[in-house]
C-alpha positions as CSV (number, residue, x, y, z in Angstrom):
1,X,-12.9,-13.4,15.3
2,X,-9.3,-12.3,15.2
3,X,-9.0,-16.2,13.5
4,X,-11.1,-15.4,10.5
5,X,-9.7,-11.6,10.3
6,X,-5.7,-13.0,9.8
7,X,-7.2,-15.9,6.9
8,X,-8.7,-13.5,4.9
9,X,-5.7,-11.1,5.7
10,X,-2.8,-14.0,5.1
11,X,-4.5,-14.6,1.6
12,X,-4.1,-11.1,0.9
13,X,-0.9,-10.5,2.0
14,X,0.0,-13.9,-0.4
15,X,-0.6,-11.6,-3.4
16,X,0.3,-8.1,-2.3
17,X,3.6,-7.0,-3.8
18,X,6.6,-6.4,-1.4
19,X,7.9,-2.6,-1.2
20,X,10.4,-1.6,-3.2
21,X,14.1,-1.8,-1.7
22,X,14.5,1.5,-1.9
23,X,12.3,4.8,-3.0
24,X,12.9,6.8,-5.9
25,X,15.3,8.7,-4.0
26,X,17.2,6.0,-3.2
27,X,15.9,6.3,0.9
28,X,15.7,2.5,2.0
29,X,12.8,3.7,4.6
30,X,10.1,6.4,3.6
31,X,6.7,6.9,5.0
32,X,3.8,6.4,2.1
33,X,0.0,7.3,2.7
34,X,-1.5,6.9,-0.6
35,X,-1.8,3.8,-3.2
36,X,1.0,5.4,-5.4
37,X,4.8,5.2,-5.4
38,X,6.8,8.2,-4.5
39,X,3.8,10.3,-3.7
40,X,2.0,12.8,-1.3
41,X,2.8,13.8,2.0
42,X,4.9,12.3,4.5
43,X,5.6,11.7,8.4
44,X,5.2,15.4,8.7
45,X,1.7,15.1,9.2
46,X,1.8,13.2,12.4
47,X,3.2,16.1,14.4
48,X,6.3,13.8,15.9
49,X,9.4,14.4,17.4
50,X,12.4,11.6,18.3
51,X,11.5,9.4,21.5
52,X,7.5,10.0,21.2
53,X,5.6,6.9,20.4
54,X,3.2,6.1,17.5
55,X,1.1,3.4,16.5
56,X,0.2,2.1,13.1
57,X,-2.9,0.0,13.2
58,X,-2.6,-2.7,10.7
59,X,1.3,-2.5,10.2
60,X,1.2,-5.1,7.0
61,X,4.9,-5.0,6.4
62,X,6.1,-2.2,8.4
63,X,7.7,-0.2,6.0
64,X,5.9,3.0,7.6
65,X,7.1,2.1,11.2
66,X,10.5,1.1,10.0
67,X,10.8,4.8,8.9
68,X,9.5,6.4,12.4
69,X,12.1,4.5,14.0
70,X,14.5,5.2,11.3
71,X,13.5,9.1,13.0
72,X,14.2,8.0,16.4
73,X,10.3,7.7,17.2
74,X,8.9,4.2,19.7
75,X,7.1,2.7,16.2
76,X,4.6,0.2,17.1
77,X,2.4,-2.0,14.7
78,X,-0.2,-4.2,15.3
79,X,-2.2,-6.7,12.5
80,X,-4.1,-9.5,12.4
81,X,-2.3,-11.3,9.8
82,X,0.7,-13.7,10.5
83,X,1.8,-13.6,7.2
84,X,2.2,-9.9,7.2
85,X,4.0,-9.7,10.6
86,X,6.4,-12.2,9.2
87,X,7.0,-10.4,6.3
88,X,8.0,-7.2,8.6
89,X,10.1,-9.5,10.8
90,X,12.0,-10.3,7.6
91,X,12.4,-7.5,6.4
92,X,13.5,-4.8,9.2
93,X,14.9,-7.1,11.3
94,X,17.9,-4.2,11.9
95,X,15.3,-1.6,13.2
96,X,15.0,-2.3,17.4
97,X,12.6,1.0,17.7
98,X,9.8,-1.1,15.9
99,X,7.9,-3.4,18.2
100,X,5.3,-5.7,16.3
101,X,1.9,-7.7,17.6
102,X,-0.7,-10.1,16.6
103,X,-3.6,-8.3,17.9
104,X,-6.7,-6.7,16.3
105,X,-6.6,-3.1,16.9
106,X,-9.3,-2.4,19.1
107,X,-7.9,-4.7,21.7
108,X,-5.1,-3.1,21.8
109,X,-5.8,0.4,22.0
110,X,-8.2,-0.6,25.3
111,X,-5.2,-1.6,26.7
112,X,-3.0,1.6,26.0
113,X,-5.0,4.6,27.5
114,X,-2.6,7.9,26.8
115,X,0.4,6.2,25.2
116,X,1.0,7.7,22.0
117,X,1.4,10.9,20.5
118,X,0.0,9.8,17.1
119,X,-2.0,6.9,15.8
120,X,-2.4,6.5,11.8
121,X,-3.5,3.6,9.5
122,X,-2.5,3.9,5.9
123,X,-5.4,1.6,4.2
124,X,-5.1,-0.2,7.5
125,X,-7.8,-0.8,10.6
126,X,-9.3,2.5,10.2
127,X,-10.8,1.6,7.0
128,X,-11.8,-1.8,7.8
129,X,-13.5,-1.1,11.8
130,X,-16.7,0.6,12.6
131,X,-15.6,4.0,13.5
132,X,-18.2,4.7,16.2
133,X,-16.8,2.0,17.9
134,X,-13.1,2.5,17.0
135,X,-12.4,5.7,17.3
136,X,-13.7,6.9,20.7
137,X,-10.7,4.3,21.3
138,X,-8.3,5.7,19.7
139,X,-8.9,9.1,21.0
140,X,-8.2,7.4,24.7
141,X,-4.8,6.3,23.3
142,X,-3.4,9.4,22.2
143,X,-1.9,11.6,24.9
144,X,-3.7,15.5,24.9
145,X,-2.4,16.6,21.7
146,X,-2.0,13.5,19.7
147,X,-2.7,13.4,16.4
148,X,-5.1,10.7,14.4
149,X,-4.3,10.7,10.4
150,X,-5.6,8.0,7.8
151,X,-5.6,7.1,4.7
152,X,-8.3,4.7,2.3
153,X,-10.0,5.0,-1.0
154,X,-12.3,7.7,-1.5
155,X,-16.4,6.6,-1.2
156,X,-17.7,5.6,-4.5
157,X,-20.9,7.8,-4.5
158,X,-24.0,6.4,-3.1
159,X,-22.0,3.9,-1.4
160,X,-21.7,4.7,2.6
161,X,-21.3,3.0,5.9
162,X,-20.4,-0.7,6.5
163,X,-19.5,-1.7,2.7
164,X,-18.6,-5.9,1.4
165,X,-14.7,-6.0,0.2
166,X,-13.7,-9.2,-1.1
167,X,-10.1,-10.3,-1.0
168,X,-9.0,-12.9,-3.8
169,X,-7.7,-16.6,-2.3
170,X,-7.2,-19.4,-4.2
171,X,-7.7,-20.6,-7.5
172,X,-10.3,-23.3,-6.3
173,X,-11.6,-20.8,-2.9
174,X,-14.2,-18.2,-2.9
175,X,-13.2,-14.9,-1.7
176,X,-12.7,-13.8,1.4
177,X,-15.6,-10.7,2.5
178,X,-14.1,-8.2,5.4
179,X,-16.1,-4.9,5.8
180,X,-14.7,-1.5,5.2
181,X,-16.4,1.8,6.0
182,X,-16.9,4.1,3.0
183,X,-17.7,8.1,4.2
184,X,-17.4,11.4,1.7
185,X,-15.4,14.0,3.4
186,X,-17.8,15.9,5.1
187,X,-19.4,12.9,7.5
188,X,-15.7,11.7,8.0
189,X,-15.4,15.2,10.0
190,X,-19.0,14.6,11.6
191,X,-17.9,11.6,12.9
192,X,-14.4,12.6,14.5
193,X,-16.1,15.7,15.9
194,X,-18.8,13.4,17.4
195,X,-15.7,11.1,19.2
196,X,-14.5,13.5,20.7
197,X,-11.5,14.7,17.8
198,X,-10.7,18.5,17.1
199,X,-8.8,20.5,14.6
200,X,-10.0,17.9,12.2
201,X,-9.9,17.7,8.3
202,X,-10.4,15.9,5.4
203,X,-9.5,15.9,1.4
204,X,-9.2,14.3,-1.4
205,X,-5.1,13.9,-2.7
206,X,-5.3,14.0,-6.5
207,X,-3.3,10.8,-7.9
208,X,-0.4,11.6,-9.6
209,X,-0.2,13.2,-12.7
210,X,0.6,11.5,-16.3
211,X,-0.5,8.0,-14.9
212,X,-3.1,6.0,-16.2
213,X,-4.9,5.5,-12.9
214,X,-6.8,8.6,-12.0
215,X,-8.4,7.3,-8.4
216,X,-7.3,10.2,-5.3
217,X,-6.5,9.1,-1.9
218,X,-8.9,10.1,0.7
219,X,-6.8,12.0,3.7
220,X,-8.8,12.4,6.8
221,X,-7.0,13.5,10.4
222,X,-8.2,14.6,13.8
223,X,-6.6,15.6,17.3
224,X,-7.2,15.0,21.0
225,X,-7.9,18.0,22.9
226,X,-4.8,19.1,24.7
């Protein structure tokens, strides 16, 4: 499984653009959540403090985790994709507080039972694993307390549940089909309560203004019970 998740990940990470050197602040690290440069929150919302740990599931490149440990926080990412790992490898290869594995997400949260303070994916594994099996999971990883944010596209309408993404190859390949799980607000807060989340929420960040995109960032986040 975890062979056909990194192909159709390595193609994708073939064609996604590498981050920028630096923000538009001129930070070389910065913590991003939505689709759009320089925009929305920030680390803030996972509740951390230097020397907790935090785990991004499905790193890509590790420019979030390079910031938490650019904060003093353990950073830990985990993808499927080789080509994405190396990519990190490359480019923080200064930043000992990140430690990186090739290893789907749900295997590794089994294995980590009250390890981390906050997990988030920024378009990541949250968007593309079956939450009723994922996030009961997650909730086990997070010490009492621990926070759960994540970030994906917002549900076209009509469209919910299990929904067909196709990632561009090749000129002479088909796409690549992974699975993502489209929810409106509302059922994204049925189904944390349902695992086992509190203090939950979800909305809808507006994109920036004066762009020619117009396409908001969904924002959902939960927390274990303390």
């Amino acid at each position: 499984m975890i062979e056909t998740a990194s192909a159709a990940w390595d193609a994708y990470a073939a064609r996604a653009p590498d981050r920028r050197p630096t923000n538009g602040v001129g930070a070389r690290t910065w913590f991003n959540w939505t689709q759009y440069p320089d925009h929305g929150p920030g680390v803030e919302l996972l509740g951390l403090r230097p020397g907790d740990r935090a785990l991004d599931l499905g790193c890509g490149s590790g420019g979030n985790a390079a910031h938490l440990a650019s904060l003093g926080i353990g950073a830990v990412g985990v993808d499927v994709s080789t080509r994405q790992l190396a990519k990190a490898r490359e480019r923080w290869p200064d930043h000992p507080g990140v430690e990186l594995h090739l290893v789907d997400a749900l295997t590794h949260l089994r294995a980590s039972p009250g390890t981390y303070a906050a997990v988030y994916s920024v378009f990541g594994a949250v968007y593309f694993s079956d939450p009723e099996i994922l996030l009961p999971a997650i909730r086990a990883a997070l010490v009492p307390g621990g926070r759960l944010v994540f970030s994906q596209r917002p549900a076209v309408e009509g469209c919910y549940g299990a929904q067909a993404s196709l990632i561009q190859r090749g000129p002479d390949e088909d796409p690549a089909v992974v699975r993502r799980w489209d929810y409106e607000s509302d059922s994204w807060l049925s189904i944390l309560r349902d695992a086992g989340f509190a203090a939950c929420g979800a909305e809808i960040l507006p994109a920036p203004l004066g762009g020619r995109r117009t396409e908001g960032t969904l924002l959902v986040r939960g927390q274990r019970p303390g």
